[in-house]
C-alpha positions, 0 to 999 in steps of 0.5 A, a space after each residue: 793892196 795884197 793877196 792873203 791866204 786865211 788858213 784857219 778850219 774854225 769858220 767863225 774865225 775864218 769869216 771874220 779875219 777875212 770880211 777885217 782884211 776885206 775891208 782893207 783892201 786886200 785880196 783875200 782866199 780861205 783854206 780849212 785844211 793843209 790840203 787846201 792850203 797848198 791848192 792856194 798858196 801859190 802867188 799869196 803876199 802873205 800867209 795867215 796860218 793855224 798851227 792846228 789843222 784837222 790833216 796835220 800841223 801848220 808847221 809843215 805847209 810853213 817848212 813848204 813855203 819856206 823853202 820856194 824861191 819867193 815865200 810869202 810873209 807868213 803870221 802864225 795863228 795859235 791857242 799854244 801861248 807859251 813863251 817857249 811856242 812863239 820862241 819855235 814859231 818864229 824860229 821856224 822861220 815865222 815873220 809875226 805870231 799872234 796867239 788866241 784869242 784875238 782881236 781881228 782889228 790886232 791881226 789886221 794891224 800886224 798884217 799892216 806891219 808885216 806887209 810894210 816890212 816885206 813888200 818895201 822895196 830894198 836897194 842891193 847890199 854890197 859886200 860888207 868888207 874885204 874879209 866878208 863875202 857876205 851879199 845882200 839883193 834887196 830887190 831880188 830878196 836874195 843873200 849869199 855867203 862865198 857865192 852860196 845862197 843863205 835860205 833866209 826867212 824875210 825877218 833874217 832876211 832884213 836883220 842881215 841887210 840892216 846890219 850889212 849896212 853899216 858894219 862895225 856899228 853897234 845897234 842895240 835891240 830896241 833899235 833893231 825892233 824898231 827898224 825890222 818890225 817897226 813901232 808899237 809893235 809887240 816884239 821882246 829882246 828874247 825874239 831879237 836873239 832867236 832871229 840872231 841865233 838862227 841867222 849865225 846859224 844858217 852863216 855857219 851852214 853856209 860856210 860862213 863864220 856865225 861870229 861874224 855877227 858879234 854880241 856886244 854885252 849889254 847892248 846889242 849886236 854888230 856886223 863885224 869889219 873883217 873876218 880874222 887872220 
């Protein structure tokens, strides 16, 4: 199925999320720390992480795998259940945030989900339109602004080659939940616009126009034509 890292240091949760996994086939490694963690986190589908580690927090081995050329699918694990915490989870660059306590049959379902998501094969993107250099690599995971590479996490990743494909058409948030995290799957509006503001972000960092993305009030969201004159 798939190699999953366990970052966990409370044994009990540990043991049973990875005996869950186990059981569904995957490849299963556990980590207790951060330094064990970057031991073992080379070659991992998908990364189950602590944010609270006895050598430091989870947010930075989650900045360290950001940023290889071909990070795994990462889901946070974390006692913080504020609104505002999962808002920072996600925005830093997490695919799913799961707070505790919890349920290892809820994990494993959200693991099923984001693997679904991650590990699909995407046909390439063409540029969205003669005023938008904007290119999608579905088989390379990979996306450009002006020939410049956008560091994308996989959710923005998807976001941007879902509404690449159809620029000008207007999907309203139910539908992009529906198309990037798929059905029953716990995800609000408030998580649709974090990923959309984020994602202008790193437009706008590369060069590009963050409006290229426009809100439609009410609605949704929509990849624009063209750029302007």
């Amino acid at each position: 199925m798939a190699t999953v890292l366990v970052v966990e240091d409370e044994p009990a949760i540990s043991e049973s999320l990875a005996y869950s996994l186990r059981r569904e086939g995957h490849d299963v490694e556990a980590a207790a720390s951060l330094a064990d963690a970057r031991e073992r986190a080379d070659d991992q589908d998908l990364v189950i992480l602590d944010l609270m580690l006895p050598d430091g927090s989870g947010f930075e081995l989650l900045a360290e795998l950001r940023r290889r050329e071909r990070p795994p699918a990462i889901i946070i694990l974390s006692s913080r259940d504020q609104e505002a915490d999962r808002v920072a989870g996600l925005e830093t660059g997490a695919d799913d945030y799961v707070t505790k306590p919890f349920s290892p049959r809820e994990v494993v379902a959200r693991v099923r989900a984001v693997l679904r998501r991650t590990l699909k094969s995407a046909p390439a993107s063409e540029p969205a339109g003669p005023g938008l250099p904007l290119v999608c690599d579905g088989e390379r995971r990979r996306a450009s602004v002006r020939d410049q590479e956008l560091e994308l996490t996989k959710v923005e990743f998807d976001l941007l080659q879902h509404l690449l494909a159809a620029p000008g058409r207007v999907y309203s948030r139910a539908q992009l939940i529906e198309k990037i995290w798929g059905d029953n799957f716990a995800i609000t509006d408030r998580t649709v616009d974090s990923h959309v503001k984020a994602l202008r972000r790193k437009l706008g960092t590369a060069g590009g126009d963050p409006q290229w993305i426009e809100t439609v009030r009410g609605v949704g969201y929509r990849l624009r034509e063209r750029a302007e004159d």
